[in-house]
KEVEXMI-906441 format. One line per field, with one value per residue: residue number from 1; residue in one letter; x, y, z of N, C-alpha, C in turn. Coordinates in steps of 0.1 Angstrom, whole numbers, m for minus. Example, Ala and Ser with C-alpha at 12.3 -4.5 7.8 and 13.67 -1.06 7.14 Angstrom:
<zapas>
num <- 1 2
residuo <- A S
n.px <- 132 128
n.py <- m57 m22
n.pz <- 78 71
ca.px <- 123 137
ca.py <- m45 m11
ca.pz <- 78 71
c.px <- 132 129
c.py <- m33 0
c.pz <- 78 79
</zapas>
This chain:
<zapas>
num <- 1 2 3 4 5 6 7 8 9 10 11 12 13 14 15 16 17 18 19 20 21 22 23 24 25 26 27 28 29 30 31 32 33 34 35 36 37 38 39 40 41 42 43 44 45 46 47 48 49 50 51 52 53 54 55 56 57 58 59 60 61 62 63 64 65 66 67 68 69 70 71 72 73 74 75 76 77 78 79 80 81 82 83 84 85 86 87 88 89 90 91 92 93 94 95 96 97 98 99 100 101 102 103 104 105 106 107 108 109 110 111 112 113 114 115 116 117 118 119 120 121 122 123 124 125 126 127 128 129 130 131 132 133 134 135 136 137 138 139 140 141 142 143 144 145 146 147 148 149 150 151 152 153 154 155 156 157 158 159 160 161 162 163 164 165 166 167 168 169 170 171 172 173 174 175 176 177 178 179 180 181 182 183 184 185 186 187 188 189 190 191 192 193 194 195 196 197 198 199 200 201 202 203 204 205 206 207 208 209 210 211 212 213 214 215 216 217 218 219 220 221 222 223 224 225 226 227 228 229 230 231 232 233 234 235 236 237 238 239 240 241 242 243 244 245 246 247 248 249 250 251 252 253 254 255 256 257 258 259 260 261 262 263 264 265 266 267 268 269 270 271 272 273 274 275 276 277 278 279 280 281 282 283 284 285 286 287 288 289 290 291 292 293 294 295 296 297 298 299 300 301 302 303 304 305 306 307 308 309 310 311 312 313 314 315 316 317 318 319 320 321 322 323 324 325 326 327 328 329 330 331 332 333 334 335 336 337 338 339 340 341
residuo <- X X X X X X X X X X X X X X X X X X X X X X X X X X X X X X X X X X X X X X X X X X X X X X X X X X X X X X X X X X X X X X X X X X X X X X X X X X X X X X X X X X X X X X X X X X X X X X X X X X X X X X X X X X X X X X X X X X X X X X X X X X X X X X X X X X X X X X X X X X X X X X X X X X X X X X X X X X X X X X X X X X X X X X X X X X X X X X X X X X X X X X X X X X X X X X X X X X X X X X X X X X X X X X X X X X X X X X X X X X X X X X X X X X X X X X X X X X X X X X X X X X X X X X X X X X X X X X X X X X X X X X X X X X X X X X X X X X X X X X X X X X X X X X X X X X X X X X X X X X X X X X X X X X X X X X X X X X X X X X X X X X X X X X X X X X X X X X X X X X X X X
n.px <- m496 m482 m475 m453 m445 m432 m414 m392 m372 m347 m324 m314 m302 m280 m289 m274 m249 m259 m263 m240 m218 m225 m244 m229 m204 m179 m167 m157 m168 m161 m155 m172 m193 m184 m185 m217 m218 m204 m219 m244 m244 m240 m248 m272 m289 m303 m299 m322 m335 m316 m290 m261 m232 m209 m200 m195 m176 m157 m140 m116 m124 m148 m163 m154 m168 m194 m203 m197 m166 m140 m111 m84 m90 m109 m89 m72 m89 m101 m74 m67 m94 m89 m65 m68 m91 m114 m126 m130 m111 m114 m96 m113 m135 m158 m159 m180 m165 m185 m174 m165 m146 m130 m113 m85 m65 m49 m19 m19 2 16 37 54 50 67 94 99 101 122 141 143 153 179 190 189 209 231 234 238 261 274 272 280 309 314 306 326 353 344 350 373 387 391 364 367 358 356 350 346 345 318 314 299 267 257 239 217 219 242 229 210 224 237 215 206 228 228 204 206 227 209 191 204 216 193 188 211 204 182 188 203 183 167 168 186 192 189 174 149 141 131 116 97 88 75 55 38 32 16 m4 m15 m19 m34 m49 m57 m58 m44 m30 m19 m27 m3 4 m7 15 38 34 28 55 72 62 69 95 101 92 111 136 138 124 134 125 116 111 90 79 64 52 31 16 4 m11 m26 m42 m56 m80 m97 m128 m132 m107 m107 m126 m110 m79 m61 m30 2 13 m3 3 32 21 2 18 28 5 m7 6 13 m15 m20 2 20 52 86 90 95 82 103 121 105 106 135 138 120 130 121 101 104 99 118 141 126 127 108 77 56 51 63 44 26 40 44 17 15 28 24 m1 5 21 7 m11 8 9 22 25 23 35 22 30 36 8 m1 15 2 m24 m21 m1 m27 m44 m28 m25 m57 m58 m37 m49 m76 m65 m57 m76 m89 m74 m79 m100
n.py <- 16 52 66 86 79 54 59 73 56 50 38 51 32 28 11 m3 m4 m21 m47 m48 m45 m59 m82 m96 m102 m85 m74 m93 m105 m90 m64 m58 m53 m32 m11 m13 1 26 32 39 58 75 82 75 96 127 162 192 176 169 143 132 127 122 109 112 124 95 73 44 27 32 27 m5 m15 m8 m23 m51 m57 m70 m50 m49 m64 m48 m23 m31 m39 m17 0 m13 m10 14 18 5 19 14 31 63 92 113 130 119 110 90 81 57 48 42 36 10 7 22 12 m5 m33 m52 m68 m95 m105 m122 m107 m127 m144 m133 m129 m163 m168 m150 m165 m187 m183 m170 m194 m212 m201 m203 m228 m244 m229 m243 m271 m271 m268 m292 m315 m304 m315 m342 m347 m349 m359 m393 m410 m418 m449 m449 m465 m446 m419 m419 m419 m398 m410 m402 m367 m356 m364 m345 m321 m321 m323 m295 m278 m279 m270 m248 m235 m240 m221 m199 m201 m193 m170 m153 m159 m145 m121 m111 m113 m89 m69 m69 m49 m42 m57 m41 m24 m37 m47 m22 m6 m27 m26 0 m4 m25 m10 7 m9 m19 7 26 11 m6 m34 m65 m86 m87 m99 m115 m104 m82 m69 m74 m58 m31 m27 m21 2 17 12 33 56 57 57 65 86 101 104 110 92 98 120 103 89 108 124 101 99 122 128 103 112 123 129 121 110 88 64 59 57 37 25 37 37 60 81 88 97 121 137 161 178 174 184 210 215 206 221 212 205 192 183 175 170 166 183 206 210 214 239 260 264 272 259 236 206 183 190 186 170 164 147 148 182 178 166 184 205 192 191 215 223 202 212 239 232 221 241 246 235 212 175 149 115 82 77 100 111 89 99 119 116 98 116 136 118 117 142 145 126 138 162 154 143 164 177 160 162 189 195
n.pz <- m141 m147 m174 m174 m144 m154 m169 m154 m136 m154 m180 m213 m240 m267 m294 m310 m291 m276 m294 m307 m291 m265 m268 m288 m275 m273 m248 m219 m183 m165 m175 m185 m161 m153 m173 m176 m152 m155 m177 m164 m142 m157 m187 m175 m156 m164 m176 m183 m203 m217 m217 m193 m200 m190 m159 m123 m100 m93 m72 m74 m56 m47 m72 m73 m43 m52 m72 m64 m61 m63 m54 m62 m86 m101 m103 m119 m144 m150 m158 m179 m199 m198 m212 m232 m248 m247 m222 m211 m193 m176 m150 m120 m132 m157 m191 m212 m241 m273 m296 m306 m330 m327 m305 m293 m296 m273 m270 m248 m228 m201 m173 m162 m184 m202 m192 m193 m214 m230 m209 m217 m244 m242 m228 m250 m269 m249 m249 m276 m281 m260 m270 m294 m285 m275 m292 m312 m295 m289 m316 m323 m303 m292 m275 m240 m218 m182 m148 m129 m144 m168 m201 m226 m245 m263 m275 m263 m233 m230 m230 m211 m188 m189 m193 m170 m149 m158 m148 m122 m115 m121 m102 m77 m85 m83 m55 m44 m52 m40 m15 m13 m15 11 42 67 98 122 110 101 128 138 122 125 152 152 138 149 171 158 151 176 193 173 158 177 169 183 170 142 106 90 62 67 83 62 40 56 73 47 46 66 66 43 61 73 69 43 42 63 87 124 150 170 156 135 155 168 149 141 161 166 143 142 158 145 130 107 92 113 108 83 87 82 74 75 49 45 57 43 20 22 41 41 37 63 81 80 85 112 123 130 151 148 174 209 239 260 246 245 267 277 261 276 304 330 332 335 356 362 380 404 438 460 455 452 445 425 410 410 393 368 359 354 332 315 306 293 277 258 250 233 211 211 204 225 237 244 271 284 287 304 325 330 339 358 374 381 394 418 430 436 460 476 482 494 514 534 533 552 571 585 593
ca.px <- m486 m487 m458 m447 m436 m424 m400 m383 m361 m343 m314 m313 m286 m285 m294 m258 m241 m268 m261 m227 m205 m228 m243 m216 m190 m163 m164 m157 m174 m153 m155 m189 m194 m178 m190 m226 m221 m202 m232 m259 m241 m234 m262 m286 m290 m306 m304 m325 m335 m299 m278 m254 m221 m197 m200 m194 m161 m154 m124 m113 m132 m161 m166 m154 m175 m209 m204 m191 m156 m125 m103 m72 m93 m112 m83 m66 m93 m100 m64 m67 m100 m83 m56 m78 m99 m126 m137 m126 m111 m108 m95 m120 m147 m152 m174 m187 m165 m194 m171 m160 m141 m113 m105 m70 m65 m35 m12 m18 12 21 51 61 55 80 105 102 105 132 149 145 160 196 190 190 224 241 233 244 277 283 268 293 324 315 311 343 356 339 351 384 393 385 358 371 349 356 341 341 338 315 316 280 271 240 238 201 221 246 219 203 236 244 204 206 237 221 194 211 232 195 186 219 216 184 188 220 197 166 192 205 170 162 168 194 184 184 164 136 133 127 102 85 85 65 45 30 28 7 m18 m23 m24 m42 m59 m66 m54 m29 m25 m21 m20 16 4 m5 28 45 30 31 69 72 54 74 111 97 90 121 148 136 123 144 113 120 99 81 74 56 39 24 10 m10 m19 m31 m50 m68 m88 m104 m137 m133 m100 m110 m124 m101 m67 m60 m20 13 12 m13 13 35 9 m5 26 33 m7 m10 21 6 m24 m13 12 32 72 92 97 91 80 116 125 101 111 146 137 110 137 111 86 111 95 126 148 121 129 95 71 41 54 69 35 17 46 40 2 16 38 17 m13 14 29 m7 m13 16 5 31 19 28 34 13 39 34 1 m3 18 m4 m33 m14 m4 m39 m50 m20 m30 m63 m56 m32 m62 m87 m58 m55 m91 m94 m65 m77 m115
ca.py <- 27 60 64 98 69 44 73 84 50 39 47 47 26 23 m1 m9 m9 m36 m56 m52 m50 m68 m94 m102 m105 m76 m70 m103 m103 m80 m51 m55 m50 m18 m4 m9 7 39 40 42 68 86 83 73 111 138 174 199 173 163 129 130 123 118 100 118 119 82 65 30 17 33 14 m18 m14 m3 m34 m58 m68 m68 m36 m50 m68 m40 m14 m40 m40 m1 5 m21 m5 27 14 3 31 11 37 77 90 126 130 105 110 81 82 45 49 35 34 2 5 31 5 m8 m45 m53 m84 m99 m113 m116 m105 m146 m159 m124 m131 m176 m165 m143 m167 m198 m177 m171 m205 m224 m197 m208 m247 m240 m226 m254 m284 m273 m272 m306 m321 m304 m319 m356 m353 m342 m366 m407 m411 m429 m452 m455 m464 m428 m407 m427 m414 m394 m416 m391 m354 m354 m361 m335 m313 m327 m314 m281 m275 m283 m266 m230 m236 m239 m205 m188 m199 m188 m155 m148 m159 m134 m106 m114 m106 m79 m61 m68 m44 m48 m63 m31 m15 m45 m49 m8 m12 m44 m22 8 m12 m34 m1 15 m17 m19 19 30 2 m16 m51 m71 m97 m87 m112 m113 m95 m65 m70 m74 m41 m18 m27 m12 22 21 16 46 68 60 54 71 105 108 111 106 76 101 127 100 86 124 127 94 103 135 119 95 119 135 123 119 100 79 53 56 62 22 20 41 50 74 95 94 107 133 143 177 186 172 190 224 215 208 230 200 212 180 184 162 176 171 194 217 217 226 249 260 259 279 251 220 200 173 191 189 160 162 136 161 188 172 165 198 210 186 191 232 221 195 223 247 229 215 251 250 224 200 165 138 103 77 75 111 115 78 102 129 109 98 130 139 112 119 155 147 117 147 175 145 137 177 187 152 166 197 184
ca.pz <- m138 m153 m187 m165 m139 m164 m176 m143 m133 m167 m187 m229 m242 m281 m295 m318 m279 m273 m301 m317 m283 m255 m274 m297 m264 m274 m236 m210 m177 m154 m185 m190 m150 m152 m182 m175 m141 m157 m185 m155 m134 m170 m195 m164 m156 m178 m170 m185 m216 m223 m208 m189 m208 m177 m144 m114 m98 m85 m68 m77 m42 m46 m77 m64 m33 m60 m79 m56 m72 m55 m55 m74 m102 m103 m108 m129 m154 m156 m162 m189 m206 m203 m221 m247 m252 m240 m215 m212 m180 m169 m135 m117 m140 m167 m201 m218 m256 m279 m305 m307 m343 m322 m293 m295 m291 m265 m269 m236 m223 m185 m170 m162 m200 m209 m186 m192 m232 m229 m208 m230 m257 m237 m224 m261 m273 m246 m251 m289 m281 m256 m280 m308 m282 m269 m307 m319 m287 m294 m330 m322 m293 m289 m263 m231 m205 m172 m138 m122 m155 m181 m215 m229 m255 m270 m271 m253 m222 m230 m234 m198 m176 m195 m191 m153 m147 m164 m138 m107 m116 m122 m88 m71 m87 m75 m38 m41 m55 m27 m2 m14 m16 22 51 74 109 127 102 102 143 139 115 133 166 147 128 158 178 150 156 188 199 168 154 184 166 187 169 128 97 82 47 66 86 55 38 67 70 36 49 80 64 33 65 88 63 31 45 74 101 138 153 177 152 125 162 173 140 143 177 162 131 147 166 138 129 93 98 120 100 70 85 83 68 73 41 47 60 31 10 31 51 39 37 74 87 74 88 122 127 139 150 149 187 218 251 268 237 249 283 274 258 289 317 340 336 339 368 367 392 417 444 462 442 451 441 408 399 403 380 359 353 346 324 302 298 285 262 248 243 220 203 212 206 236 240 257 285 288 290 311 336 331 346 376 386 384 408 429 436 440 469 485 486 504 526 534 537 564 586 588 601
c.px <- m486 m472 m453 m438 m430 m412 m390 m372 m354 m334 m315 m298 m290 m284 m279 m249 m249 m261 m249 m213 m216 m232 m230 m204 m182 m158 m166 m164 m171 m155 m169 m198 m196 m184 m202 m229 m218 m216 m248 m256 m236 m245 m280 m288 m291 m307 m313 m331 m326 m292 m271 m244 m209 m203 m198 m178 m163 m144 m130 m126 m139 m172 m167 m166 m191 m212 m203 m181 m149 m114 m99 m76 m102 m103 m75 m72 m103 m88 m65 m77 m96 m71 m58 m86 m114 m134 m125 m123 m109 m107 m98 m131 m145 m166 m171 m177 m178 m189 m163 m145 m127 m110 m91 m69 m50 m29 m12 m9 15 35 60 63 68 89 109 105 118 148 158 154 175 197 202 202 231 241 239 255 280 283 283 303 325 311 321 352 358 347 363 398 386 379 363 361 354 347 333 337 332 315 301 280 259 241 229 208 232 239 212 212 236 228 203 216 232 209 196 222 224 195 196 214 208 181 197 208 185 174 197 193 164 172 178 181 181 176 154 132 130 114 92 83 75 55 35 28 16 m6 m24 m27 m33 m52 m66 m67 m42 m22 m27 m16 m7 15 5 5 40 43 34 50 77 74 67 92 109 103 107 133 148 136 131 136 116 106 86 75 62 44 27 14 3 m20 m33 m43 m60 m80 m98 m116 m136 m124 m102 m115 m117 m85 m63 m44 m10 14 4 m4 21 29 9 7 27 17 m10 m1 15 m6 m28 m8 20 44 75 102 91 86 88 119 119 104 123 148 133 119 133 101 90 107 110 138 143 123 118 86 59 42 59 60 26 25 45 26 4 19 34 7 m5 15 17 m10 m2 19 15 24 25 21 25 19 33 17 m6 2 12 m17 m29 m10 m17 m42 m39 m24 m41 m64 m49 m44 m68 m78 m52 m67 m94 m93 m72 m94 m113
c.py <- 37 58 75 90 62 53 76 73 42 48 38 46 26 11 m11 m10 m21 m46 m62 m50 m57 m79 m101 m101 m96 m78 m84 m95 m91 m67 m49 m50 m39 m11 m3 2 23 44 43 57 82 90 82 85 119 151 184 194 167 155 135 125 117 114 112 116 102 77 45 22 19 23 m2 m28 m18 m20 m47 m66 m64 m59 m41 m54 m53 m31 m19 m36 m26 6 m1 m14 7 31 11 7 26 20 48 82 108 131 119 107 103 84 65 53 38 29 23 3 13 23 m3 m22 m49 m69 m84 m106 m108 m120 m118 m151 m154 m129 m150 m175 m159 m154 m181 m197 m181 m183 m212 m214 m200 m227 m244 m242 m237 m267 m282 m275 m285 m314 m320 m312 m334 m356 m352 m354 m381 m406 m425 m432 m455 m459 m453 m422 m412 m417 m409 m401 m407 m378 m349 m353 m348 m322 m310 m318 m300 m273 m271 m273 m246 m230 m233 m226 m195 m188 m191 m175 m146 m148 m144 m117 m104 m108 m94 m66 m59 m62 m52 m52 m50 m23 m24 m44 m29 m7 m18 m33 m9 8 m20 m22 10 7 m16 m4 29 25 m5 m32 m56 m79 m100 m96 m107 m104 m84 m62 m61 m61 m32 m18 m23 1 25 19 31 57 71 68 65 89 104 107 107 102 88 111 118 91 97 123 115 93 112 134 112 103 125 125 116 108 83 62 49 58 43 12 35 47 58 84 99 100 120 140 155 184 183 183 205 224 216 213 220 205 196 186 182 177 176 182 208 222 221 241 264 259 262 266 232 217 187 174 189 173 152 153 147 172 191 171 175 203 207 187 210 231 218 206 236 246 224 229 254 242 212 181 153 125 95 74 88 108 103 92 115 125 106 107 137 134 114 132 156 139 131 159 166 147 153 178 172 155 174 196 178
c.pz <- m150 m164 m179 m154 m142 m166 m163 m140 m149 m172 m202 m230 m260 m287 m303 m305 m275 m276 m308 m303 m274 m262 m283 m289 m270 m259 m227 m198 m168 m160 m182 m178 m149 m162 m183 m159 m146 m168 m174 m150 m149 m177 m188 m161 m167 m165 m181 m201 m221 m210 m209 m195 m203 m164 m136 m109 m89 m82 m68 m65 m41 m56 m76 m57 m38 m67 m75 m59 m61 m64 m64 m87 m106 m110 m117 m143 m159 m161 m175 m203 m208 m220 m231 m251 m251 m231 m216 m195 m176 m157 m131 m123 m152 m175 m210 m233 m263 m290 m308 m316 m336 m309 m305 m287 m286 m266 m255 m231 m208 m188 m170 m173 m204 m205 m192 m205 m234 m220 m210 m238 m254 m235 m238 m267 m265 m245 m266 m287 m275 m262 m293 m303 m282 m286 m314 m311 m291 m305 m331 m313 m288 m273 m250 m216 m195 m162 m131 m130 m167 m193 m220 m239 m268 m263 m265 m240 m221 m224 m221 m192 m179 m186 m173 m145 m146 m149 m123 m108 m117 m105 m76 m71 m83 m58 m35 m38 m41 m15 m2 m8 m2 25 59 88 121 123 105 118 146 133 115 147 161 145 140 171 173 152 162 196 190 161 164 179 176 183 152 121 92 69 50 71 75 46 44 70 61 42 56 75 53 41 75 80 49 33 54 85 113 141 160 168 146 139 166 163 133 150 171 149 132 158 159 130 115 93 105 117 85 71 92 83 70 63 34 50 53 24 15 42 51 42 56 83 87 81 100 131 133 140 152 165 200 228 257 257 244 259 286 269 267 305 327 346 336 357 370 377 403 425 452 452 437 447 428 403 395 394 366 353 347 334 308 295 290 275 249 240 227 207 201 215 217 234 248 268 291 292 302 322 339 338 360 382 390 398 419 439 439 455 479 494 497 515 534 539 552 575 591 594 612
</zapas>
C-alpha cells in the first residue's frame, strides 16, 4: 500500500494523551468512550493542512447511538466531563481538553449518601437530647418493674425505641408529602384518556408499558393544567404533525409539544378553534338544521372543504363522517342514474 493511502484514514493523537491520561487511567471506561469518539470527529479531520479543533455539531443521541451507550449514561457522563473540564462544549460542538493539569476533581457523592448523612446527623441530636432527659429521669426517679410496663434496664435499648420511633415519623411524613404531589382524580383520568389516545391514533401502540404511561402523564398534565391548552387544540396539532415527513419518525412523546408549541403554532397558523366553532361562526354553511340525511351530507362535504381551506384542523369523528357522507352521496347518484335507465 502506497504511504499517500496509509495517510488518508487516521487521526494523530500525541503521544503525552497516550501515555499520561489513557495509559495511566485518569479517564474510566464510559469517559474514555467519549473522549476518543470527540478526538476522531475533531482532530480526525484536517482542512487545508491544519486539524480540526472542534467536532461538528452533535446532540446527546447521536453520540449515544455512534458509540453504542445508552442515552442517560451517556448524557450523565458528558455533563460530568464538562463539569470537570475534561472536555470543552460550545453549543453542541465539543473539543478533547489535553490538559489534564486544569481538570477539576469532583467529590462524588450521590444524592441518597447526602440526604442518609444529613439525616443521621438530626437523627443522633435528637437521640442526645432524648438520652439525657431519660438519664436525668433514671437518676432522678427509682426505676419500677411491672408486668405491663417493664423497666429499661440499659441505654442500647433506650436507644432501640427513640431510634424506631424517629423512623416511623420519617416514613409518615413522606407518604403525606407523596400525596400531596399527585394530581387529583379528575386530573389523572384526563390525562390517562389523552395519553392512551396519543398511542393509539398516533403511534399506533394499544397496549403501552407503564414507564411510558407514567412519563407521558407528566406531558399531558404540563399541557392541560400547566399551559391552559384545550384537549382538541393539543389533539389538531398532533394530527397535523404527524403528517409531515420529517416528524413522522421523531414526533414519539407529548413533550414534543411543549417544546416546540409556540414555533409549531406560527408555523401552522393553528386558531385554537374547532369546526362547530367555525360553523358558528359560518351560519350560511351550518348543515345541522337540515332534517333530510341526504341533503345534510352534501352540506356537509361543502362545509368540511371550506373550512380545510381555512386551515381548521378536524377530529377523527369528523373526518370518520366525512368519509360516510362521501359514500352516502355516491350510493344516492348510482341509485339516481339506475332509476332513470
Amino acid at each position: 500500500m502506497d504511504r499517500k493511502n496509509k495517510m488518508i484514514n487516521f487521526t494523530p493523537i500525541n503521544n503525552d494523551i497516550l501515555i499520561d491520561i489513557f495509559a495511566k487511567g485518569k479517564l474510566n471506561q464510559s469517559e474514555m468512550r467519549i473522549a476518543l469518539f470527540i478526538i476522531r470527529n475533531s482532530v480526525g479531520y484536517s482542512f487545508n493542512g491544519s486539524r480540526q479543533q472542534w467536532t461538528r455539531e452533535f446532540t446527546v443521541s447521536e453520540i449515544a447511538k455512534a458509540i453504542e451507550m445508552d442515552r442517560g449514561a451517556c448524557s450523565r457522563t458528558i455533563n460530568s466531563m464538562i463539569k470537570e473540564g475534561k472536555i470543552l462544549k460550545q453549543g453542541n460542538r465539543y473539543q478533547f481538553n489535553e490538559h489534564y493539569e486544569e481538570w477539576k476533581v469532583l467529590q462524588k457523592v450521590t444524592p441518597s449518601v447526602a440526604k442518609s448523612h444529613s439525616k443521621c446527623c438530626k437523627l443522633q441530636q435528637k437521640v442526645l437530647q432524648k438520652v439525657t432527659v431519660s438519664v436525668a429521669n433514671c437518676n432522678s426517679q427509682p426505676l419500677k418493674s411491672t408486668d405491663k410496663n417493664k423497666a429499661i434496664s440499659h441505654p442500647k435499648d433506650t436507644l432501640k425505641i427513640i431510634y424506631k420511633d424517629n423512623i416511623s415519623k420519617d416514613i409518615s411524613l413522606k407518604k403525606e408529602n407523596a400525596i400531596k404531589k399527585k394530581m387529583t382524580e379528575e386530573q389523572a383520568k384526563h390525562c390517562f384518556s389523552l395519553v392512551m389516545w396519543f398511542s393509539k391514533e398516533i403511534l399506533n401502540i394499544d397496549a403501552p408499558d407503564r414507564l411510558w404511561i407514567a412519563r407521558e402523564m407528566k406531558h399531558a398534565y404540563r399541557l392541560l393544567y400547566k399551559m391552559n391548552l384545550p384537549e382538541n387544540v393539543i389533539k389538531n396539532i398532533c394530527t397535523w404533525r404527524i403528517k409531515d415527513n420529517f416528524w413522522r419518525n421523531k414526533f414519539h412523546s407529548l413533550g414534543s409539544i411543549a417544546t416546540h408549541f409556540t414555533d409549531w403554532m406560527s408555523e401552522a397558523k393553528i386558531k385554537p378553534l374547532s369546526f362547530t366553532d367555525w360553523l358558528d361562526n359560518h351560519p350560511e354553511e351550518d348543515y345541522r338544521k337540515e332534517q333530510n340525511k341526504y341533503v345534510r351530507a352534501s352540506r356537509y362535504l361543502i362545509a368540511f372543504k371550506r373550512a380545510r381551506r381555512d386551515n381548521i384542523l378536524f377530529t377523527s369523528e369528523e373526518i370518520r363522517k366525512n368519509t360516510v357522507a362521501i359514500k352516502m352521496m355516491k350510493q344516492e347518484t348510482k341509485k339516481y342514474l339506475g332509476g332513470e335507465r
